[in-house]
C-alpha positions as CSV (number, residue, x, y, z in Angstrom):
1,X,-149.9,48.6,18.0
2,X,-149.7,50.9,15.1
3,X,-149.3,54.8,15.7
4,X,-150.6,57.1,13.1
5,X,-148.6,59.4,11.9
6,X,-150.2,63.1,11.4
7,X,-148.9,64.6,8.2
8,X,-151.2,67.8,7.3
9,X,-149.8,71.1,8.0
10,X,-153.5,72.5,9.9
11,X,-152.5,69.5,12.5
12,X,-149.2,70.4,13.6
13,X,-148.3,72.2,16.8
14,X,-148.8,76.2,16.8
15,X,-145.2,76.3,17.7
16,X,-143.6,74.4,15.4
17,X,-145.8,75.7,13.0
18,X,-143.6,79.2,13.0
19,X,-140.3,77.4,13.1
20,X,-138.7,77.6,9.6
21,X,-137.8,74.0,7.9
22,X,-134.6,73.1,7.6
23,X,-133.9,72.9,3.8
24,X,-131.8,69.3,2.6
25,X,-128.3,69.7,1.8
26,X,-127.5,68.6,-1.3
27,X,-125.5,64.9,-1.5
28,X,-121.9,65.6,-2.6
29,X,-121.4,62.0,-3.8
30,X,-120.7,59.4,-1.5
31,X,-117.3,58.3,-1.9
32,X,-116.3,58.6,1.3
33,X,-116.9,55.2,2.1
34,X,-114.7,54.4,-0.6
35,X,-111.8,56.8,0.5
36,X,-111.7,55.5,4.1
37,X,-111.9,51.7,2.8
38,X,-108.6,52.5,0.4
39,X,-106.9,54.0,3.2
40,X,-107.8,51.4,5.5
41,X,-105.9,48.9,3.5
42,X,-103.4,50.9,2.4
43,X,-102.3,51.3,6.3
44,X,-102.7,47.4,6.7
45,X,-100.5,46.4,3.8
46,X,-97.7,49.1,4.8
47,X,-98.1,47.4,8.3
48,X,-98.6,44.1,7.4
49,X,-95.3,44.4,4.5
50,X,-93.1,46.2,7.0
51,X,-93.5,43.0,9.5
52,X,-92.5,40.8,6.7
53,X,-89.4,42.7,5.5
């Protein structure tokens, strides 16, 4: 079953018609990944060093 998808503006809902759209924050840069991933195994080799020491 395929749905179709209504994208004109005249064939929305009255009431969402007079809400006001949400504008897109702008993407800081996604590094965040890559900030928790270093810390991540920064932790595990502190833990894993301090077991062998």
């Amino acid at each position: 079953m395929q749905r179709r998808f209504i994208t004109a503006e005249p064939a929305r809902h009255p009431i969402r018609r007079t809400l006001v759209q949400a504008e897109a924050k702008a993407k800081r840069g996604d590094d965040q990944d890559l900030k928790l991933f270093v810390l991540s195994f920064t932790a595990f080799f502190v833990c894993f060093y301090t077991m062998i020491a």
